[in-house]
TORDO-908639 format. One line per 3 residues: their letters; for each residue x, y, z of C-alpha. Coordinates in nm, 2 decimals, padded with zeros to 4 digits. Layout:
a = X Y Z ~ ... .
***
This chain:
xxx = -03.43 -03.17 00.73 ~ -03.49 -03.04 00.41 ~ -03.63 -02.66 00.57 .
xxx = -03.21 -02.72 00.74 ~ -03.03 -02.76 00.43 ~ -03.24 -02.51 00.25 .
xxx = -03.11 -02.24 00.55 ~ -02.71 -02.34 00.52 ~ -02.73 -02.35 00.18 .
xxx = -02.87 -01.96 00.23 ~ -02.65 -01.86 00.44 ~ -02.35 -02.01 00.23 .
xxx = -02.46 -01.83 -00.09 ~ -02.52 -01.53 00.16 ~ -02.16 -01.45 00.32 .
xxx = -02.00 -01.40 -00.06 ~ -02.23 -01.15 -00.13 ~ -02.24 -00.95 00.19 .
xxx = -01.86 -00.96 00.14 ~ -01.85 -00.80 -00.21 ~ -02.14 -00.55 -00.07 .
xxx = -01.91 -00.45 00.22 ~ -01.60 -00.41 -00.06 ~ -01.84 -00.17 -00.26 .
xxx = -01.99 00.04 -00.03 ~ -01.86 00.02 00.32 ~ -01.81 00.38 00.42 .
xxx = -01.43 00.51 00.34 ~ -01.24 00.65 00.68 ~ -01.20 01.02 00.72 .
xxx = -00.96 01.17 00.47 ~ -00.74 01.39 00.68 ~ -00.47 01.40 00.37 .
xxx = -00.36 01.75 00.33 ~ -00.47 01.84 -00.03 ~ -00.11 01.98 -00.11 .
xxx = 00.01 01.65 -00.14 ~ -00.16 01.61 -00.44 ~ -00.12 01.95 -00.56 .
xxx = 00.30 01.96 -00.60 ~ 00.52 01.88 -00.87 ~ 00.62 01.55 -00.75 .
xxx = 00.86 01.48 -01.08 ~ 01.13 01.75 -00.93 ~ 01.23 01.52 -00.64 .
xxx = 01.56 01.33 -00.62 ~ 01.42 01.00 -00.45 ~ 01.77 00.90 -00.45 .
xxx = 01.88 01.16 -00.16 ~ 01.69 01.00 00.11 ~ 01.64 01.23 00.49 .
xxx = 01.87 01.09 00.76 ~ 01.65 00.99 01.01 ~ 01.81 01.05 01.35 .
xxx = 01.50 01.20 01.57 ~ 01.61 01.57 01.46 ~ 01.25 01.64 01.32 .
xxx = 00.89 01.52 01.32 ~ 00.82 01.19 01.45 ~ 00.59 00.95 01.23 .
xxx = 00.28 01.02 01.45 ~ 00.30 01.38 01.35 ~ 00.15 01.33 01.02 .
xxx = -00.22 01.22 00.98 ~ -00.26 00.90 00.76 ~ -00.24 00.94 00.42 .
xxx = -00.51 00.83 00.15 ~ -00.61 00.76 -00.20 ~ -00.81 01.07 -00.32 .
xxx = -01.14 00.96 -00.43 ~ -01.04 00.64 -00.60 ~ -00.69 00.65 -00.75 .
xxx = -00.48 00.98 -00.85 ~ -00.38 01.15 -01.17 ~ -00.07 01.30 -01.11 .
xxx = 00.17 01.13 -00.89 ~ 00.15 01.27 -00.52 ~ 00.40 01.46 -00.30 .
xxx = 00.54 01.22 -00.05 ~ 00.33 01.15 00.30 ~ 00.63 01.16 00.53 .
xxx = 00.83 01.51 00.42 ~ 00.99 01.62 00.69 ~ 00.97 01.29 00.93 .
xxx = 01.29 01.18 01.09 ~ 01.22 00.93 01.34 ~ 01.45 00.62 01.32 .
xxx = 01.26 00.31 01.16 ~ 01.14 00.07 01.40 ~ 01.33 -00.22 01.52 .
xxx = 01.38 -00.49 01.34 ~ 01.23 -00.29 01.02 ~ 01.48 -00.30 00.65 .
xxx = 01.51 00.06 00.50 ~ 01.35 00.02 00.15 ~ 01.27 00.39 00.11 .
xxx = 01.31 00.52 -00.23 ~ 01.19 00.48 -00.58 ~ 01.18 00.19 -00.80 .
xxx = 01.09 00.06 -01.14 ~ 00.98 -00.33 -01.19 ~ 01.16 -00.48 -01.44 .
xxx = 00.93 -00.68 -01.74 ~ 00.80 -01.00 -01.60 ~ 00.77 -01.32 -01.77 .
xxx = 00.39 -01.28 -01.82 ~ 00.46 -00.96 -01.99 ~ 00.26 -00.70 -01.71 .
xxx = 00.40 -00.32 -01.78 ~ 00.67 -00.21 -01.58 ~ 00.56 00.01 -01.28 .
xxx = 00.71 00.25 -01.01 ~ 00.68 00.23 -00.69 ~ 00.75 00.47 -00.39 .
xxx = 00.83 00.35 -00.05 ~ 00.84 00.57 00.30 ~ 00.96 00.50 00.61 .
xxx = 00.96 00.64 00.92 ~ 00.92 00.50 01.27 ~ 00.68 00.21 01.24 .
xxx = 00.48 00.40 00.91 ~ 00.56 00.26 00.57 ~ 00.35 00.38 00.30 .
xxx = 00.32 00.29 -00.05 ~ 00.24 00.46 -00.32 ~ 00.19 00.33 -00.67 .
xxx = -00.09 00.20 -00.95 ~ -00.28 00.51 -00.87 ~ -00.30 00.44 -00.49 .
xxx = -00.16 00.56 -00.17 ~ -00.16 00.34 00.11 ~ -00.05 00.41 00.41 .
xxx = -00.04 00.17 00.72 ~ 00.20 00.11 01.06 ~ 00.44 -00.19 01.10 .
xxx = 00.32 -00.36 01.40 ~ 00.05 -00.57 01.29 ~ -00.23 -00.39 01.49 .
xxx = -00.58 -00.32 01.32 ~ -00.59 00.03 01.43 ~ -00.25 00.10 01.19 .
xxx = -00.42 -00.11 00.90 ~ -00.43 00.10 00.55 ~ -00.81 00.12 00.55 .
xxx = -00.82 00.27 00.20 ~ -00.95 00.20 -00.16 ~ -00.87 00.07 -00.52 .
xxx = -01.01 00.08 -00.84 ~ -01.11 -00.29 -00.96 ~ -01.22 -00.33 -01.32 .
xxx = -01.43 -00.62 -01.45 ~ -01.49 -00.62 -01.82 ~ -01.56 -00.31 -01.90 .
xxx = -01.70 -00.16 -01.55 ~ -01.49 -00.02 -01.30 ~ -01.59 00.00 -00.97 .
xxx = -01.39 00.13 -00.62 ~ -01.36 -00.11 -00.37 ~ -01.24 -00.08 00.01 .
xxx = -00.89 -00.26 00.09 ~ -00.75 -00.28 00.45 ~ -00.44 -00.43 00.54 .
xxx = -00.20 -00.50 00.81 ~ 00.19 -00.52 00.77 ~ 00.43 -00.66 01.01 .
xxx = 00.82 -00.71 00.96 ~ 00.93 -01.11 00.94 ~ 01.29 -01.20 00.92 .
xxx = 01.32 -00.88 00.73 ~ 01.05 -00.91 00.54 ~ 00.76 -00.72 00.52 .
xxx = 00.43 -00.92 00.52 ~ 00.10 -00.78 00.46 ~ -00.23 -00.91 00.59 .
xxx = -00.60 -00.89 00.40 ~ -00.87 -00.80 00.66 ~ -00.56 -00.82 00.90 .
xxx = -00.58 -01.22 00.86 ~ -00.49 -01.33 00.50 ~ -00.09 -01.36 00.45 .
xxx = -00.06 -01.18 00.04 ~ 00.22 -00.97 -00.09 ~ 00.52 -00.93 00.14 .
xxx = 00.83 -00.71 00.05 ~ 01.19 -00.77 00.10 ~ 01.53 -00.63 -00.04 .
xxx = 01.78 -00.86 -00.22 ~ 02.13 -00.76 -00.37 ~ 01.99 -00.39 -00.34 .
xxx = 01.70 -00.48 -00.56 ~ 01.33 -00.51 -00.38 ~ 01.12 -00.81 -00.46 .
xxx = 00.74 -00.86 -00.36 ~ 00.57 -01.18 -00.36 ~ 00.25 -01.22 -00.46 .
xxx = 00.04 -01.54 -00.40 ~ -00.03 -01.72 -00.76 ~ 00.16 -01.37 -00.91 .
xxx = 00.57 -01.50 -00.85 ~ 00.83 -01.30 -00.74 ~ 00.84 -00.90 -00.92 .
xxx = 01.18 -00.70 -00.93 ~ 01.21 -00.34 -00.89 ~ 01.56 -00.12 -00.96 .
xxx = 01.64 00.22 -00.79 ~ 01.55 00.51 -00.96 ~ 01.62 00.85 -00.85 .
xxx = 01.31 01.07 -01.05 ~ 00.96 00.99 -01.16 ~ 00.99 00.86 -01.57 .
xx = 00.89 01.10 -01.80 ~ 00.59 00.91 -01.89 .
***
């Protein structure tokens, strides 16, 4: 009985580590970004003068998934989709654009976030990531990427992956495809995330990159 306990107990204390192992060093996916997406000026673009997408160019599966470059970016990268016009998938809301949170009550520094959209793609990019994932909840559309972590002071690069499918007009993300965290919705031409345990952030339109 003892020798019994002694192997769950193992195998308990085992899975959490094998997890933050796999998070570490579990092999990135191919990075088939072009490298001139992080080579433009991305501060010259109006983000409010969004492409009409009415099938008249490149559909979304046209472009290769897009990724964080090693693990996070410096200067803020061209956009993914440039140049897709595919309608959005149906039952998807159009939150393409730019936006700035607003201060939040636990005083976090205001961030921007860019949105695209085309077909069933919807990729974010912001905090020094690019992710970059499809809208139908499959695992073969998940973002499969990175993000830096830090903890005290070391900072490591862990492997994210995440699914996304649209809810009442909502966009819900999935950890690992299974785990319900931040979803995404517009409100009085505002967007709003919820994050579990985080509350409810704001963002406003912008149409350029801040200065700073």
């Amino acid at each position: 009985m003892k020798r019994f306990l002694l192997s769950i107990c193992g195998i308990v204390l085992a899975i959490p580590i094998l997890f933050v192992l796999a998070l570490l060093f579990w092999p990135r996916p191919p990075d088939l970004t072009s490298a001139s997406i992080f080579e433009g000026d991305a501060r010259i673009i109006n983000y409010c003068e969004l492409p009409v997408l009415d099938g008249s160019g490149l559909l979304a599966n046209d472009f290769p998934q897009g990724h964080t470059p090693n693990c996070g970016y410096q200067s803020f990268p061209m956009p993914i989709l440039a140049g897709c016009t595919e309608p959005l998938a149906e039952g998807a809301t159009d939150m393409r654009g730019l936006w700035l949170s607003e201060p939040g009550p636990d005083a976090r520094p205001p961030h921007v976030e860019r949105i695209e959209q085309c077909g069933n793609r919807f990729v974010v990019t912001t905090l020094g990531v690019v992710h970059d994932l499809t809208t139908d909840g499959s695992l073969s559309g998940s973002s499969n990427d990175v993000r830096p972590l830090k903890v005290g002071g070391m900072n490591f690069c862990i492997r994210t992956t995440a699914t996304t499918q649209w809810i009442d007009g909502r966009l819900q993300f999935y950890a690992l495809g299974l785990v319900p965290v931040v979803n995404r919705y517009l409100e009085n031409g505002q967007l709003k995330w919820n994050y579990p345990n985080r509350g409810t952030t704001t963002f406003n339109r912008i149409c350029e990159l801040p200065s700073d």
